[in-house]
C-alpha atoms as an extended CHARMM CRD file, in Angstrom:
* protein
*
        80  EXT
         1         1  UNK       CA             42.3840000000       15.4940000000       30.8570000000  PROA      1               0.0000000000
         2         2  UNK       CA             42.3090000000       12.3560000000       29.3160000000  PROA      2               0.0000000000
         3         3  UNK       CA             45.7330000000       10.3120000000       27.9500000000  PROA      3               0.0000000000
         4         4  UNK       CA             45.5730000000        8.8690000000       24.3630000000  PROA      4               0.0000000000
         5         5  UNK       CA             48.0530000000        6.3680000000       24.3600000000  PROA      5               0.0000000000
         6         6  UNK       CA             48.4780000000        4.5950000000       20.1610000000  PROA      6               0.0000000000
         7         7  UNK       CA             49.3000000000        0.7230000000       20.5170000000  PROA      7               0.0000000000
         8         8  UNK       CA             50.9530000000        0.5930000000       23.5750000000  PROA      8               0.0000000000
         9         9  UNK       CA             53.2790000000       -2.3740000000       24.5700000000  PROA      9               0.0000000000
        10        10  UNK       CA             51.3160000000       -3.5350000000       27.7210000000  PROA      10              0.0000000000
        11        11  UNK       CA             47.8940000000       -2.4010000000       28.6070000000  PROA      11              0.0000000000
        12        12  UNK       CA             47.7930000000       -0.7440000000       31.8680000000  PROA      12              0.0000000000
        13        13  UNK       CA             46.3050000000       -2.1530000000       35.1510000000  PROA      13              0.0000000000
        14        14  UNK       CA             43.9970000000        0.8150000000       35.9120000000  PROA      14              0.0000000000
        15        15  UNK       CA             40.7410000000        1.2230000000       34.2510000000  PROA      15              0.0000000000
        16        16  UNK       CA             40.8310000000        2.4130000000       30.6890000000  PROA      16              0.0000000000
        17        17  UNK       CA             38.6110000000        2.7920000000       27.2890000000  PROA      17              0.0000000000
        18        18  UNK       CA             40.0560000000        0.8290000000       24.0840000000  PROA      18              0.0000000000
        19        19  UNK       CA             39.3470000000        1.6560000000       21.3660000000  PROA      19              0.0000000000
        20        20  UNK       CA             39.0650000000       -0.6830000000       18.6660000000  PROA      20              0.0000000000
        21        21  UNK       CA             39.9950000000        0.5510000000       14.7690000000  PROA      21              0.0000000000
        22        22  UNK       CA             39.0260000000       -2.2250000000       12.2280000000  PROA      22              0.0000000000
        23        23  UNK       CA             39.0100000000       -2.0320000000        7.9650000000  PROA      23              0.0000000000
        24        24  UNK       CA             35.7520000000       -2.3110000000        5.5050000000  PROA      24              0.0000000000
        25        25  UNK       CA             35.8000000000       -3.8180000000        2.4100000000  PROA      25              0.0000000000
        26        26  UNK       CA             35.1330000000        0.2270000000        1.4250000000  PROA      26              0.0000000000
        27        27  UNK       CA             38.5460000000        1.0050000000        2.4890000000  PROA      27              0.0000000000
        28        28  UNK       CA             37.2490000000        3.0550000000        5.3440000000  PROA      28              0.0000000000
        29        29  UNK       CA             38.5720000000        2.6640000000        8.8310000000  PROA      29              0.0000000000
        30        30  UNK       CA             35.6050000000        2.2930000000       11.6760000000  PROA      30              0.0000000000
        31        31  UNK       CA             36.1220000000        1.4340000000       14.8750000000  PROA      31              0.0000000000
        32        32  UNK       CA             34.2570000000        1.0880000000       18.0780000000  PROA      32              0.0000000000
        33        33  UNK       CA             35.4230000000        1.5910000000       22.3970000000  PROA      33              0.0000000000
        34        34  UNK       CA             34.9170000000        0.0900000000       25.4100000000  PROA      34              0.0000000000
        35        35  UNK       CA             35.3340000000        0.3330000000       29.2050000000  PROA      35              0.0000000000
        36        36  UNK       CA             38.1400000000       -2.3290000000       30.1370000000  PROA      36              0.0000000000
        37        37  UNK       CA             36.2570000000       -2.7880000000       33.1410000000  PROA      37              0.0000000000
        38        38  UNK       CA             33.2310000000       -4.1250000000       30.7770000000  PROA      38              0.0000000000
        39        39  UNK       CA             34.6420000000       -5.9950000000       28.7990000000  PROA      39              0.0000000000
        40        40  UNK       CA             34.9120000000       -5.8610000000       24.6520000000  PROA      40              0.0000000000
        41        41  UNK       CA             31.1870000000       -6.4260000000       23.0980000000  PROA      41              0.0000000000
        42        42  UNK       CA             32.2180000000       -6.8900000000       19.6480000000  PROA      42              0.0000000000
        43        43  UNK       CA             31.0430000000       -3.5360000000       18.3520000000  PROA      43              0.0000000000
        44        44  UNK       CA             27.9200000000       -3.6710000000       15.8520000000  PROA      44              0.0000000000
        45        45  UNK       CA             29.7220000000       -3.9750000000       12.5730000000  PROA      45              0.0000000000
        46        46  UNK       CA             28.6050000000       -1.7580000000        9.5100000000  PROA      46              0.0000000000
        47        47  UNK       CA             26.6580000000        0.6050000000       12.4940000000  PROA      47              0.0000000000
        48        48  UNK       CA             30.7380000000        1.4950000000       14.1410000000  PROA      48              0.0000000000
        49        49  UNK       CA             32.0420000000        5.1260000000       13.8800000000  PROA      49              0.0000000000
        50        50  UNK       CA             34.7170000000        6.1200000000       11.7240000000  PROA      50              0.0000000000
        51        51  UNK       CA             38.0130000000        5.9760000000       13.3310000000  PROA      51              0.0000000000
        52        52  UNK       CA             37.9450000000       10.0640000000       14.1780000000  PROA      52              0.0000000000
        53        53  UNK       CA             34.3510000000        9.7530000000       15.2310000000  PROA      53              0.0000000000
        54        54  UNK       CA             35.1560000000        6.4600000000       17.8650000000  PROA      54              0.0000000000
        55        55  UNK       CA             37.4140000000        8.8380000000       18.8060000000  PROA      55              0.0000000000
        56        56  UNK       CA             35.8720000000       12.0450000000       19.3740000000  PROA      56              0.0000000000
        57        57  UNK       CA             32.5620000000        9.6610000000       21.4650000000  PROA      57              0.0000000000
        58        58  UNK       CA             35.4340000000        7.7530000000       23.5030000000  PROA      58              0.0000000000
        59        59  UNK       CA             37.5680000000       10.3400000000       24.9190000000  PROA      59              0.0000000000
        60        60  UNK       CA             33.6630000000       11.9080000000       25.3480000000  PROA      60              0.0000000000
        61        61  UNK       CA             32.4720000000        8.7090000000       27.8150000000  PROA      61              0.0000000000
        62        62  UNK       CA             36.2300000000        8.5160000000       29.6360000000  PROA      62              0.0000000000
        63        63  UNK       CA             35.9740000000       11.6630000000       30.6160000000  PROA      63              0.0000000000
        64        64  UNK       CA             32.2050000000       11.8700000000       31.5840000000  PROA      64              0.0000000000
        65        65  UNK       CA             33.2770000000        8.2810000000       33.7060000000  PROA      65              0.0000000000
        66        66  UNK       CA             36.4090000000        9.6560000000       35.2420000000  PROA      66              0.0000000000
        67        67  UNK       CA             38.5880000000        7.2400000000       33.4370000000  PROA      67              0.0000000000
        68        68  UNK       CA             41.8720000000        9.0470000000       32.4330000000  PROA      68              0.0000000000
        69        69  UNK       CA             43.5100000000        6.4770000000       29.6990000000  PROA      69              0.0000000000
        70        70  UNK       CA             42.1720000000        5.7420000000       26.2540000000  PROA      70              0.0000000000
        71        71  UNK       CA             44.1590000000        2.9330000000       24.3430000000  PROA      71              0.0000000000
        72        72  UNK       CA             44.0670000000        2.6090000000       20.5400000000  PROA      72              0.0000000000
        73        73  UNK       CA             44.8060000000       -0.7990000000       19.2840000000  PROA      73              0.0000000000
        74        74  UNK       CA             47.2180000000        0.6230000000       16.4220000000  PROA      74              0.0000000000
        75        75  UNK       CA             47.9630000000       -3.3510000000       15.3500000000  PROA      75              0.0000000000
        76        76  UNK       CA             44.6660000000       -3.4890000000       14.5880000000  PROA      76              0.0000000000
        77        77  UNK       CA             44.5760000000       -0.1360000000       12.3220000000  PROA      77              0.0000000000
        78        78  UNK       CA             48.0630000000       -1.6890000000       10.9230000000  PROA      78              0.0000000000
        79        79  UNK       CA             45.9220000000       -4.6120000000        9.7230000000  PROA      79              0.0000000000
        80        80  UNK       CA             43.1450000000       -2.1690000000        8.4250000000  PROA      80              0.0000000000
């Protein structure tokens, strides 16, 4: 089972996938994830998932890596 935590206060210590929401000029919320332990790569812009999508593909990889915590950067979808 993997934990979906929204925006949380302090990111934890352990290992987790982020998952970052930003706006498009369309109005459309995309976003793109990441393994903490990786690092953040940016995403690829116009070629990110929609927000349910990023979703759906992180909680997908965190489980398939044994990682048990996905954060969403709600600030960030605040801002969107």
């Amino acid at each position: 089972m993997v934990n979906v935590i929204w925006s949380p206060d302090n990111l934890p210590g352990e290992r987790h996938v982020v998952v970052q929401p930003h706006g498009q000029p369309s109005g459309k919320v995309k976003a793109y994830f990441y393994d903490s332990d990786e690092g953040d790569d940016g995403g690829s812009g116009p070629f990110d998932f929609l927000l349910d999508e990023a979703l759906r593909r992180a909680e997908r990889f965190a489980y398939h890596k044994g990682i048990r915590t996905i954060i969403v950067l709600k600030a960030e979808l605040d801002k969107a």
